[in-house]
C-alpha positions in Angstrom: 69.9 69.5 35.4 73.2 69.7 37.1 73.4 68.6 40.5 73.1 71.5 43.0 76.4 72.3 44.4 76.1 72.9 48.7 79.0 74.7 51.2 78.1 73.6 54.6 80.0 75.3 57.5 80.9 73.6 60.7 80.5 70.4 59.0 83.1 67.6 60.6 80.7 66.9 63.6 77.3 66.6 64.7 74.6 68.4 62.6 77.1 69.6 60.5 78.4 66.0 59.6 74.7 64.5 59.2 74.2 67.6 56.5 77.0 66.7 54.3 75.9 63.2 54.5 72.2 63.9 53.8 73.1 66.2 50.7 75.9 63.8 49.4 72.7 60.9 49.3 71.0 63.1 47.2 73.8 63.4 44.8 75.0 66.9 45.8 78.2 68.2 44.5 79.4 69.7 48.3 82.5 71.5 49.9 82.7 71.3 53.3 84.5 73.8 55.9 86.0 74.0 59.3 89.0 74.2 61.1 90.4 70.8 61.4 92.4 69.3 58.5 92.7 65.8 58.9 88.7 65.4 59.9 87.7 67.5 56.8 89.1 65.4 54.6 88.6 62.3 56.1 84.6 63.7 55.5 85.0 64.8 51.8 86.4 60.9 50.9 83.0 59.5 53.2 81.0 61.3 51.2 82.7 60.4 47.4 82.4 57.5 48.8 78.8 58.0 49.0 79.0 58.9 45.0 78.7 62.7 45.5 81.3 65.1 44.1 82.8 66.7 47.5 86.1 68.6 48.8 87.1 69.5 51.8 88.6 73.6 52.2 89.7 74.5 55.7 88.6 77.9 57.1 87.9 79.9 60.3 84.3 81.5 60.0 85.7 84.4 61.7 88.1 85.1 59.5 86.6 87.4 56.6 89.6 86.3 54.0 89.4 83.0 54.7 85.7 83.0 54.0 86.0 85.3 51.1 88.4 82.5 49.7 85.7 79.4 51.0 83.5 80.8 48.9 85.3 82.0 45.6 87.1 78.7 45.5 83.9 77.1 45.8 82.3 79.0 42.9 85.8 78.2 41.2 85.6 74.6 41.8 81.8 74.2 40.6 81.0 77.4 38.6 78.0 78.3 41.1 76.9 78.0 44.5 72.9 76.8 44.7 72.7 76.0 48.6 74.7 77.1 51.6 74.2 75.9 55.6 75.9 77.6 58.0 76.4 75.6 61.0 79.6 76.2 62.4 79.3 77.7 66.0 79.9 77.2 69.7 78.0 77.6 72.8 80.7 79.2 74.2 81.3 79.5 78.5 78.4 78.3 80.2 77.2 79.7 83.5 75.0 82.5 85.6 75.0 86.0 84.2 77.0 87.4 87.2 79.7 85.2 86.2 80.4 85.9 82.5 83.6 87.8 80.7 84.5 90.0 78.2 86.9 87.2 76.5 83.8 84.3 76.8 81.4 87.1 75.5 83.7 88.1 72.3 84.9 84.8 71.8 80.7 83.4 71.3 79.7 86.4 69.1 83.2 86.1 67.0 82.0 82.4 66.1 78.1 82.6 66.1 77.5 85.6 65.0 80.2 87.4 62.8 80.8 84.2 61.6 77.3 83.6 60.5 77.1 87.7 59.2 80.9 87.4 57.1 79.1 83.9 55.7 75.9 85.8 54.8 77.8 88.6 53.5 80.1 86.5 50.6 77.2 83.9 49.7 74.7 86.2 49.0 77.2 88.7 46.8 77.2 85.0 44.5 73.6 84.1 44.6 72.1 87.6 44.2 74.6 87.7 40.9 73.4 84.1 39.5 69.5 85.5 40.7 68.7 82.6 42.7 70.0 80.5 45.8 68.9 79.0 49.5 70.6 79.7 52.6 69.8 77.6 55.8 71.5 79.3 59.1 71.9 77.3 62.3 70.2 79.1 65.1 69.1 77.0 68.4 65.7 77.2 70.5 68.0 79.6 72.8 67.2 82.0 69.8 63.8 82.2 70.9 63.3 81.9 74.2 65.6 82.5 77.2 68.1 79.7 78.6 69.0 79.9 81.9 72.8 80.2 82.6 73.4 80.4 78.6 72.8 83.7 78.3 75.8 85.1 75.8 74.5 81.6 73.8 71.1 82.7 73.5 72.3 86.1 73.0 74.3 85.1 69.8 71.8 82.8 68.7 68.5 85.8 68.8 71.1 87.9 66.6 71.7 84.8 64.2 67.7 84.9 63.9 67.7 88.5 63.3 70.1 88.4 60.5 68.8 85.2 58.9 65.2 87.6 58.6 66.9 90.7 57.5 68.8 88.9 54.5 65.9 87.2 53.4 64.5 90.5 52.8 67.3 91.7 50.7 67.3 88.4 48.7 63.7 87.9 48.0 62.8 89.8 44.9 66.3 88.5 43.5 65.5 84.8 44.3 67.7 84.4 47.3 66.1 82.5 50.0 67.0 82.8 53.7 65.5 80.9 56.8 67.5 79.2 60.1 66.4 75.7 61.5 66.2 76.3 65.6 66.9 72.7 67.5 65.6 71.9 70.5 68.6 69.4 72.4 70.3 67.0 69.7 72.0 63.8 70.8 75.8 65.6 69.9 78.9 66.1 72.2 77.2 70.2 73.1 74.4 68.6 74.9 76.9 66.7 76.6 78.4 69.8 77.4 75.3 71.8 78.4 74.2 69.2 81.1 78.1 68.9 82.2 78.5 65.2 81.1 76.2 64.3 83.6 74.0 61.7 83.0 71.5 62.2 85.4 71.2 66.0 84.6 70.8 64.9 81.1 68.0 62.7 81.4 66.3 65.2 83.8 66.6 67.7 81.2 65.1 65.0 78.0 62.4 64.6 80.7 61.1 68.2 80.0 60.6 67.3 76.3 57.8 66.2 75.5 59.0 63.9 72.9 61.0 62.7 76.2 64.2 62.6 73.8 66.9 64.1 71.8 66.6 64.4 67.9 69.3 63.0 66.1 71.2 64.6 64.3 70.1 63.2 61.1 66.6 64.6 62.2 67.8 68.3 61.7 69.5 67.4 58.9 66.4 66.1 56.9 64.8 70.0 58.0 67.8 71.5 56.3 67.5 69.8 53.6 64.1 70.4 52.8 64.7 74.2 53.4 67.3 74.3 51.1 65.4 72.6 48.4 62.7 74.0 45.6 59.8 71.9 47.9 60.5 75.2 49.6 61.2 77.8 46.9 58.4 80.1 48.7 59.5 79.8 52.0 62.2 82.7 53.5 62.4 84.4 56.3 61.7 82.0 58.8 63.0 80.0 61.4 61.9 76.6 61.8 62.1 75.4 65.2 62.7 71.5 65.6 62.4 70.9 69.2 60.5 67.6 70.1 57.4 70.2 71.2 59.8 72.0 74.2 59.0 75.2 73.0 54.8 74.3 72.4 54.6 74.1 76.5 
């Protein structure tokens, strides 16, 4: 059998990164996507390096040519798509409520949402063809429960759950699956971000885990992977939620 060929999204950082890397140790042919040149295909030569067959295509998410194109030149390079992850987002303007904009507001959804629907949208109009195919969305623990002062975050990342169930229903009698992974806090430059680089906000906040720490990155990674894969061929619809027990309390 062939080896499965993988576009991940969002993948020159964090979870994204650790994706690419965990599919190109299984021997993976992979593209992988974002916005910045020079780090894309810096990562496609890491992971030949690794022995995988990989290329680096540039695209904006929010763009619905260039993901039209992400995806047929995919398909072109390899001659199917078997797996897709769609990672890229941002958590966008943090703050209260009472504080939020338009521009912060349009700018979230644009990337975490549209982004994740125009992804949905081009994959699945290739795997419903070939009959068969796993998606794995990024969503977050702020798409199940509320997060204070993240609110336009946890906003975009309920809808990414929403549409990760509704297109596993309109890919599961054609063998599509579709399911998100939902971190809890990962050890990346966003948690950085959500605790305002300060340290001792940081470790209050990986006090409230029970694990009483981040996951790697590699951690989600390995979830993804096994989503993708047949060890879950009867699994769709769901969101698996990867959060050191935060959300058990």
């Amino acid at each position: 059998m062939n080896a499965p060929v993988v576009l991940v999204t969002g993948a020159l950082t964090g979870i994204g990164r650790a994706t690419a890397l965990a599919f190109a140790r299984q021997g993976a042919r992979i593209v992988v996507s974002g916005r910045r040149e020079e780090a894309g295909v810096a990562l496609a030569a890491e992971l030949r390096a690794l022995g995988a067959q990989a290329e680096f295509l540039r695209a904006d998410v929010r763009i619905e040519g260039e993901v039209r194109s992400l995806v047929e030149q995919t398909v072109e390079r390899f001659g199917r798509l078997d797996m897709a992850v769609n990672n890229a987002g941002t958590e966008g303007q943090l703050g209260p409520i009472t504080g939020q904009s338009v521009d912060n507001y349009t700018a979230t959804f644009e990337t975490n949402v549209l982004g994740t629907l125009l992804a949905l949208k081009h994959e699945m109009r290739v795997m419903l063809k070939q009959g068969s195919g796993a998606i794995v969305n990024l969503s977050s623990v702020a798409g199940q429960v509320g997060i204070a002062g993240a609110s336009v975050y946890a906003a975009s990342k309920h809808a990414v759950e929403g549409l990760t169930k509704s297109a596993a229903l309109e890919g599961a009698a054609a063998g599509v699956r579709v399911n998100a992974v939902a971190p809890g806090p990962v050890a990346t430059e966003m948690l950085d971000r959500f605790t305002g680089g300060d340290e001792a906000a940081k470790a209050g906040f990986l006090a409230s885990i029970p694990a009483r720490r981040a996951a790697t990155p590699d951690e989600i990674a390995q979830t993804v992977v096994f989503l993708a894969s047949d060890a879950a061929r009867y699994l769709t619809g769901q969101s698996v939620t990867v959060d050191g027990g935060y959300t058990a309390q």
